[in-house]
C-alpha positions in Angstrom: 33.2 25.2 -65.5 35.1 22.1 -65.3 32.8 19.7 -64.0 30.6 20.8 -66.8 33.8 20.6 -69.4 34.3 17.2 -67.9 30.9 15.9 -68.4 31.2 17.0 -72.0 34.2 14.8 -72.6 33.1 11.8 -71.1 29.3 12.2 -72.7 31.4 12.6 -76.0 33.6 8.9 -75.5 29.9 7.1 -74.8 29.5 4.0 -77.3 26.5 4.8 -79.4 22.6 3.9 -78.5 22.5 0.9 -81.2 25.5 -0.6 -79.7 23.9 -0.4 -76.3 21.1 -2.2 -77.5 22.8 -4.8 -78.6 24.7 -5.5 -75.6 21.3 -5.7 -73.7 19.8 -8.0 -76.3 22.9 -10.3 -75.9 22.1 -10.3 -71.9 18.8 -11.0 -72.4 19.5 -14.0 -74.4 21.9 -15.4 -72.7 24.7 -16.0 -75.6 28.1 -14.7 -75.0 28.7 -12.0 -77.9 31.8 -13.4 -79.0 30.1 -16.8 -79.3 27.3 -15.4 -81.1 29.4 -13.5 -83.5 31.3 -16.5 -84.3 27.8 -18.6 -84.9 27.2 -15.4 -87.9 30.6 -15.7 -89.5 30.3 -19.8 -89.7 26.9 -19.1 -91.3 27.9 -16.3 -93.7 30.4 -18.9 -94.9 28.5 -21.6 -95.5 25.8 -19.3 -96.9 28.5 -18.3 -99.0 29.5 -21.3 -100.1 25.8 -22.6 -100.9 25.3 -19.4 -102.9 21.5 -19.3 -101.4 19.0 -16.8 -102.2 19.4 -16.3 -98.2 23.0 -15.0 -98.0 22.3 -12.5 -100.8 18.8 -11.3 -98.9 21.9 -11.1 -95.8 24.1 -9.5 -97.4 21.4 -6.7 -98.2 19.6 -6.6 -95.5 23.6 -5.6 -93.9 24.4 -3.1 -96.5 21.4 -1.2 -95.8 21.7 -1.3 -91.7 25.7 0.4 -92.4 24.5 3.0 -94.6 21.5 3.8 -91.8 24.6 3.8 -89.7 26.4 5.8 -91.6 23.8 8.6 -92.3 23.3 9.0 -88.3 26.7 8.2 -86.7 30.0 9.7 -87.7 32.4 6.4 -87.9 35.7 7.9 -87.8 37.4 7.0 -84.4 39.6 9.6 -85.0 37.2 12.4 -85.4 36.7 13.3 -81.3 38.8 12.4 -80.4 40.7 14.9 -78.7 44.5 15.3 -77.3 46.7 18.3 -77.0 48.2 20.4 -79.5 52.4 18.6 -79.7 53.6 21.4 -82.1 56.7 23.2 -83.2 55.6 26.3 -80.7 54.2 24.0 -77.9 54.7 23.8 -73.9 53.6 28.0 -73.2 50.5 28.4 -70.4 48.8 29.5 -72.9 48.7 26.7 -75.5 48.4 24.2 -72.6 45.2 25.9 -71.4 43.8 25.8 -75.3 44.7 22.1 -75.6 41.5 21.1 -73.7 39.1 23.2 -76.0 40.8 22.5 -79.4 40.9 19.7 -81.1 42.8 18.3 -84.1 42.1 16.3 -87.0 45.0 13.9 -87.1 45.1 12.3 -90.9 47.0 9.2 -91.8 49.7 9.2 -94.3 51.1 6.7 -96.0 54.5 5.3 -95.6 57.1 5.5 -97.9 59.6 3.1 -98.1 63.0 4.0 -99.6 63.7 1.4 -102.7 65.9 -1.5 -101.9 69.3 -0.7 -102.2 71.0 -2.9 -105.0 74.6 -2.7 -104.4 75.8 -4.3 -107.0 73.8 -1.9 -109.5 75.3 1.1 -107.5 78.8 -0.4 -107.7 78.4 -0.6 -111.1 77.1 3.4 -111.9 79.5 4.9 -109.4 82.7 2.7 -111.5 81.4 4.0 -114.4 80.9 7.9 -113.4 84.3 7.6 -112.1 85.2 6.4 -115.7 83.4 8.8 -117.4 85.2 11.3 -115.3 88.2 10.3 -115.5 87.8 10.0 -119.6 86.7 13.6 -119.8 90.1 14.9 -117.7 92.2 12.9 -120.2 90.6 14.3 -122.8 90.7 18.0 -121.4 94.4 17.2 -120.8 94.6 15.7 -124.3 94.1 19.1 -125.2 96.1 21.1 -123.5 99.2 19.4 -124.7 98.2 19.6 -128.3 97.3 23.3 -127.5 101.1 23.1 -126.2 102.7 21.1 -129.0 100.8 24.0 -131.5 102.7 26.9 -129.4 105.9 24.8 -130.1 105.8 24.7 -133.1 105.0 28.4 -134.0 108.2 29.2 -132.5 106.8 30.3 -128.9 108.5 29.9 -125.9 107.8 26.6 -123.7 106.4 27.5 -121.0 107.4 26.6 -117.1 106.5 23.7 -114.9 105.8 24.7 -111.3 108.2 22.8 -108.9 105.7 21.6 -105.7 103.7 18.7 -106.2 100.1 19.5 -105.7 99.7 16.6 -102.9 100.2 16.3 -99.3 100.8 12.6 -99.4 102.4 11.9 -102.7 102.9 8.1 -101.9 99.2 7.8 -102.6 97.4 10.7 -104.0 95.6 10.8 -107.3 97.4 13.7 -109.2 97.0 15.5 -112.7 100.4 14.7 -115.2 102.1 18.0 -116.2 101.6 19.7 -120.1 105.4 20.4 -120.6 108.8 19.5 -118.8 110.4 22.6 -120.4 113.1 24.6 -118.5 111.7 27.8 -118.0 114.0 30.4 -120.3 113.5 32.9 -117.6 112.4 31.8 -114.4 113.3 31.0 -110.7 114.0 27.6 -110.8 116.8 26.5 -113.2 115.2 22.3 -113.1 112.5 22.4 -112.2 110.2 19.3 -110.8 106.9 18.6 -112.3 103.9 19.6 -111.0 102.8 15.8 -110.2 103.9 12.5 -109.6 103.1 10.5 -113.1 100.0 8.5 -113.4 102.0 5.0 -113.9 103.8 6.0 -110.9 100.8 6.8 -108.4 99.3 4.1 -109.7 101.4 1.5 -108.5 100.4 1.0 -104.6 102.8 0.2 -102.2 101.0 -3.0 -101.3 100.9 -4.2 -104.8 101.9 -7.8 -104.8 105.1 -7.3 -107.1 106.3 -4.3 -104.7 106.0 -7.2 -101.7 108.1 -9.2 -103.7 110.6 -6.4 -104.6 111.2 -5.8 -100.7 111.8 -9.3 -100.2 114.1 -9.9 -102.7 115.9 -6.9 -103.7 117.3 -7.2 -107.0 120.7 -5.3 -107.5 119.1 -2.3 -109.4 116.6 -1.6 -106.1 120.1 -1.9 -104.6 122.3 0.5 -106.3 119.2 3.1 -106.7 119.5 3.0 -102.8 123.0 3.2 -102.8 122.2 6.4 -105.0 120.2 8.0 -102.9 122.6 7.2 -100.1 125.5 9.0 -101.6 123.2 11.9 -101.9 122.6 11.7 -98.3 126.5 11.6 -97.8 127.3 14.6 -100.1 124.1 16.6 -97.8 125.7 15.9 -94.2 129.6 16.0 -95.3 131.5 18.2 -93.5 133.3 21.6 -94.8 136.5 19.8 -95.9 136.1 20.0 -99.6 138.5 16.8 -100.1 136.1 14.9 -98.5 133.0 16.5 -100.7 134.6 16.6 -103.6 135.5 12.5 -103.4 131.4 12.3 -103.1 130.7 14.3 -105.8 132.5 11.9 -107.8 131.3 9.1 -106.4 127.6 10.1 -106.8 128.1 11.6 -110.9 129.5 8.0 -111.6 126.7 6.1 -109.7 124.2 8.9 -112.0 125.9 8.2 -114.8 125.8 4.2 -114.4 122.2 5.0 -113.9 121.8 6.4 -117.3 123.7 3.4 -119.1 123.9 0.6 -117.4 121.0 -0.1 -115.0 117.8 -2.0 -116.1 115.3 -0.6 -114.2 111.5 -1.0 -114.4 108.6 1.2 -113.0 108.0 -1.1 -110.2 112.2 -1.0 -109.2 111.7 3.3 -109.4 108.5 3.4 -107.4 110.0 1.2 -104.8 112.9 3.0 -104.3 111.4 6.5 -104.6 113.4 7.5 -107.3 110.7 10.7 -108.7 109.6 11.7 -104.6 111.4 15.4 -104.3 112.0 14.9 -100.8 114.0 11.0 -101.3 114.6 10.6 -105.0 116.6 12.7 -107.8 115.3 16.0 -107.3 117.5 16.4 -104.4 120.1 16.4 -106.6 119.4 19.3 -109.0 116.7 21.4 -106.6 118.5 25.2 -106.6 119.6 25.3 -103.0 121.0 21.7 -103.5 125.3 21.9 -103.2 126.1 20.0 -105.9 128.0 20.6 -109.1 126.5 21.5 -111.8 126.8 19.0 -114.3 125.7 16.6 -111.8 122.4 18.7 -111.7 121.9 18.6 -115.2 123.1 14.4 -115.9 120.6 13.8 -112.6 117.6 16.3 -114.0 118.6 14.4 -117.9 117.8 11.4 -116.1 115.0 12.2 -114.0 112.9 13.4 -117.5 113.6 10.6 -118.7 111.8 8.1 -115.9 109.1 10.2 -115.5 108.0 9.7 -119.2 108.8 5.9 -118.2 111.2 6.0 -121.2 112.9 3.2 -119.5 115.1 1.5 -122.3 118.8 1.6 -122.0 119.8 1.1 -125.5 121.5 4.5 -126.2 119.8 3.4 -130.4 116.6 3.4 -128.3 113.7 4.2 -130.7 115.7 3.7 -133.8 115.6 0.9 -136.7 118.9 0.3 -137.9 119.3 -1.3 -141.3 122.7 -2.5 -142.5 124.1 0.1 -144.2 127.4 1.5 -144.7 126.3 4.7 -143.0 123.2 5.8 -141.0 121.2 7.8 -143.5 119.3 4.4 -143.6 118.0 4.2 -140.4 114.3 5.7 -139.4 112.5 6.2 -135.7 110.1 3.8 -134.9 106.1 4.9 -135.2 105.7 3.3 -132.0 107.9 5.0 -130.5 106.9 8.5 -131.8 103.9 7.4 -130.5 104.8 6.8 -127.0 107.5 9.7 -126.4 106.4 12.5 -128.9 108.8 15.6 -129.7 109.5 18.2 -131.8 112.2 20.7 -132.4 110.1 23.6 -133.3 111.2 25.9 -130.2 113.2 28.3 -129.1 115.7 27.9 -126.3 116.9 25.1 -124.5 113.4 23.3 -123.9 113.8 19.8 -121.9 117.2 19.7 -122.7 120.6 19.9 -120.6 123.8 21.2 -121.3 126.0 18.2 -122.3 123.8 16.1 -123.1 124.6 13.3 -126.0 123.5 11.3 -128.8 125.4 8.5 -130.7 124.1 9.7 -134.0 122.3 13.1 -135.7 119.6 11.3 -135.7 119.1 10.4 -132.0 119.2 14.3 -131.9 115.8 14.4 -133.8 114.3 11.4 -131.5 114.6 13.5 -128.5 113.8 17.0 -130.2 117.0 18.7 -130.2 117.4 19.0 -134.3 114.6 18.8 -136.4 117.2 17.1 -139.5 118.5 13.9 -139.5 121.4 15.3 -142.2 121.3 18.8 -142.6 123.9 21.3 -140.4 120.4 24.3 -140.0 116.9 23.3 -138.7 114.1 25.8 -139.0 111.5 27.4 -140.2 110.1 30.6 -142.7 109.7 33.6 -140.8 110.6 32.1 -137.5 114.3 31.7 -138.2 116.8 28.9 -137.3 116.1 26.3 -134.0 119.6 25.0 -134.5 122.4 23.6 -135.8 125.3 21.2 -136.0 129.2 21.9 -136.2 130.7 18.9 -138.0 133.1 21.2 -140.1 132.4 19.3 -143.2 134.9 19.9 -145.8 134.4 23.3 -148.1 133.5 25.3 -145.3 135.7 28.0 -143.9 134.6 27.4 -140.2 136.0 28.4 -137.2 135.3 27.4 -134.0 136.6 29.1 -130.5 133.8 27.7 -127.8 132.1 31.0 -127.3 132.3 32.1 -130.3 132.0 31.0 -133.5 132.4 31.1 -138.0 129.9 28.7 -139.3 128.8 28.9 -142.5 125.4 28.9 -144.4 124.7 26.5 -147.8 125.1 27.1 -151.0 122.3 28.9 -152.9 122.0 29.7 -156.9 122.0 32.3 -159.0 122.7 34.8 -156.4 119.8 33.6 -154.2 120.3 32.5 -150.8 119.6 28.5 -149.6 116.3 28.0 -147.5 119.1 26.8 -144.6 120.9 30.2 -145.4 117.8 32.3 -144.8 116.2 31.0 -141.6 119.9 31.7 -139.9 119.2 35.6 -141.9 116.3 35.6 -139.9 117.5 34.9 -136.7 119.9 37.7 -137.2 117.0 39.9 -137.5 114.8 38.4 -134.8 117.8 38.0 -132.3 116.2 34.6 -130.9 118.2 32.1 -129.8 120.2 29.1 -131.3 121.0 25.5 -130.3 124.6 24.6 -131.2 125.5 20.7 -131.1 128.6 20.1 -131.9 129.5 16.7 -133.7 132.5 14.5 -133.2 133.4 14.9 -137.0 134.8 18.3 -136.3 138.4 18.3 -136.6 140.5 16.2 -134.2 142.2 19.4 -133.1 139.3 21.4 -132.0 139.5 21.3 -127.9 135.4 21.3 -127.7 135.0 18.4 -130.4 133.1 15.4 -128.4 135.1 12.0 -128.4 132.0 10.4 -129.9 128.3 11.4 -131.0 127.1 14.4 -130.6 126.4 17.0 -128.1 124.5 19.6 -127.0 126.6 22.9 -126.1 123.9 25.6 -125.3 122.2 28.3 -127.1 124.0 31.0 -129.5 122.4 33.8 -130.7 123.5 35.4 -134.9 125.2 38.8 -134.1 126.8 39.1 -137.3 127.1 37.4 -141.3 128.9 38.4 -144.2 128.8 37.5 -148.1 131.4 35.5 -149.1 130.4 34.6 -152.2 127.8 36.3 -154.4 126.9 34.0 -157.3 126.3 31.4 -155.3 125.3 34.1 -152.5 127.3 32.3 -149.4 127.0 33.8 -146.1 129.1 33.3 -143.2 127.5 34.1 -139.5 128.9 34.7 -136.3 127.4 33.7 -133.5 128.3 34.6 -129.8 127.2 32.6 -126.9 124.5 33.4 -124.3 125.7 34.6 -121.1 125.0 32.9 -117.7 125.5 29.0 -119.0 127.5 26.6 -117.7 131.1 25.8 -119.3 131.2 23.9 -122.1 131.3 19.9 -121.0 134.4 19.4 -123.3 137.0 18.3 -120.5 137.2 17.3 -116.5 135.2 15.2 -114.9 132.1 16.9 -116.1 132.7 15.7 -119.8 130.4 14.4 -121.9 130.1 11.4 -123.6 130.7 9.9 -120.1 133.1 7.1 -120.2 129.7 4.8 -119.9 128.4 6.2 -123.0 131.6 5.6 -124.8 132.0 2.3 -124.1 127.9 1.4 -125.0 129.4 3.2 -128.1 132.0 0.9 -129.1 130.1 -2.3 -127.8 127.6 -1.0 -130.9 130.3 -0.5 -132.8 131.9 -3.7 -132.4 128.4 -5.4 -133.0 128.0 -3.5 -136.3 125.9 -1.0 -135.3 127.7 1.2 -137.4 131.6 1.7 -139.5 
């Protein structure tokens, strides 16, 4: 059986009868083939080229020898042949014994080449998918903030930040920018971080030529932000003696407050020094396990907003155009600036502010959305109440003003009607929402909680009580009494505010001018 199986496979690779023939016919004649065949190619060619009647008669007589061909003999050279079966199931006893008697029809396929790569034109469409990308996350974002901003100004609560950046390496990760720096009115965390680095921070690289620069020569802001950060070091290793902590403390609030005033730093100066990193920069100072006092929380968290919107600009007027007046009625904020640092004082609570914080004039206090009037005493709105006001115990009032309690009265309303002013502060009786109080340094020189200059914020109030003290012109008189669990009152010590920084940037204006 396998002779005979043998046999069949070599009978099946014998070349054909006709090509037998012609070997024989070439041995007969004595012409090598390969010479011969050469001979009928020269001769096509030049029969070709004559265009005879013989080359066409040729051609014929072929094309009707490889159709005979064709009808009796099966051309294919890969028809029979025959090798074994190399599939996915291969290499049993089994298959290897079918191999001999099967066969398989192996058909060509074409190869596909994969197109050239053109890296510049896949450069260019991955740059602009990231763009497009990107664009649709600013514009998502875009919303969310004037979602935000809409909440605001209904008179709902801001909402809280979460404190842990969402990066493991914050030096270099791309990171999403926060929808509100509120302080949460009820939360763990009393400063909270925000939830990411900001965009013109990350996006400054470490290796950036102009941080090179920085590291070569340190200019004296890069070197009293480091002498900052060292002080905080200091004040976190000191030892028990509370002499020795408390001589730190102070050294550290006046190197903050220097910070806030004086010190002309730029974003490439912060992002070199680390100023926004939790784990190096100002957070250390005001995170809730952090031992520090705290109005040095709140000046170092004041400050800390403040750089992350990259609201850079020392000038304490920053924002405002003065025009020479003799008071400051006249002056206006900038559109730009509204532009680049938007804010509004529809809110209740304390929002992104800190207790003590200060303003050289009312309307400073509407810049940086504290009060929403550049002259009137009662900001708010109908049917959400009062936001706040100002004590500047303006003459005809019968005020009175004990820190934690105080008289203040409403405006004057008109036929036995009360004032728009009067009303909002009738409706936060009813609501029981909280109050901003600023108190102004026009109150009387004997009141112990008057600010030397400006204007400052003292913490939220809420209306327990009003009387009528005049009908006809229907004016009311409320009492408010001041939320528990705040700070004291920064009207004295070393935790005062204005800081003696801001009071001199004060009188340098004042000297200049800036205002009588």
């Amino acid at each position: 059986m396998v002779g005979t199986a043998l046999h069949g496979q070599i009978d099946s690779l014998r070349p054909p009868a006709w090509m037998l023939r012609a070997r024989h016919a070439a041995k007969a004649s004595g012409i090598n083939p390969e010479e011969a065949f050469s001979k009928r190619m020269r001769d096509a060619k030049a029969q070709t080229e004559a265009g005879s009647e013989d080359h066409e008669k040729s051609m014929q007589k072929l094309g009707g020898k490889m159709a005979e061909l064709r009808a009796k003999h099966d051309l294919n050279p890969f028809k029979n042949f025959q090798q074994p079966n190399m599939g996915e199931d291969s290499g049993t006893a089994e298959q290897g014994q079918a191999a001999g008697a099967n066969s398989v029809v192996v058909t060509p396929k074409d190869i596909t080449r994969p197109p050239k790569n053109n890296k510049r034109k896949s450069a260019a469409k991955e740059a602009e998918y990231r763009a497009t990308k990107k664009g649709k996350v600013l514009k998502e974002h875009a919303k969310q903030i004037t979602k935000k901003a809409d909440q605001a100004s209904k008179g709902e609560p801001a909402r809280a930040v979460p404190s842990t950046p969402n990066t493991s390496d914050p030096m270099n990760a791309e990171i999403e920018l926060p929808g509100t720096l509120y302080v949460p009115e009820s939360g763990t965390q009393r400063y909270p971080t925000a939830a990411a680095l900001p965009q013109w921070y990350t996006a400054i690289k470490p290796s950036s030529a102009i941080i090179k620069t920085l590291s070569m020569k340190r200019p004296p802001e890069l070197t009293a932000l480091d002498a900052l950060k060292a002080l905080i070091t200091q004040c976190e290793e000191a030892s028990k003696r509370q002499s020795e902590l408390h001589n730190l403390w102070d050294k550290l609030r006046d190197s903050v407050h220097k910070a806030e005033i004086t010190l002309n730093v730029t974003p490439h100066i912060l992002r070199k020094a680390n100023m926004l990193l939790p784990q190096v920069g100002l957070p250390r100072i005001f995170k809730d396990d952090a031992n520090f006092p705290p109005d040095l929380k709140a000046d170092a968290y004041q400050l800390y907003l403040r750089w992350y919107k990259n609201d850079l600009t020392q000038d304490i007027l920053r924002g405002i155009i003065t025009k020479k007046a003799n008071n400051r009625t006249s002056d206006s904020i900038s559109d730009i600036y509204r532009a680049a640092f938007p804010s509004s004082a529809k809110y209740y609570g304390q929002g992104a502010l800190v207790l003590g914080q200060w303003w050289p004039t009312q309307l400073c206090t509407v810049r940086d959305g504290a009060h929403g009037a550049a002259q009137g005493g009662i900001f708010g709105e109908k049917d959400h109440g009062a936001y706040s006001i100002v004590l500047s115990g303006g003459s005809g009032y019968n005020d009175k003003d004990d820190g934690d309690r105080i008289q203040y009265s409403g405006t004057e309303g008109k036929n036995g009607v009360a004032s728009e002013n009067t009303t909002h502060l009738l409706t936060s009786h009813k609501r029981k929402n909280e109050v901003r109080v600023i108190r102004s340094s026009q109150l009387n020189k004997k009141n112990q909680y008057r600010p030397e200059r400006g204007l400052r914020y003292d913490g939220l109030y809420r209306v327990v009580a009003f009387e009528v003290t005049d009908r006809e012109k229907a004016m009311h008189r409320f009492t408010l009494q001041r939320c528990e669990g705040q700070e004291e009152i920064r009207s004295r010590g070393k935790a005062r505010r204005p800081t003696e920084y801001e009071v001199r940037e004060y009188e340098g204006l004042k000297e200049k001018g800036a205002w009588v």
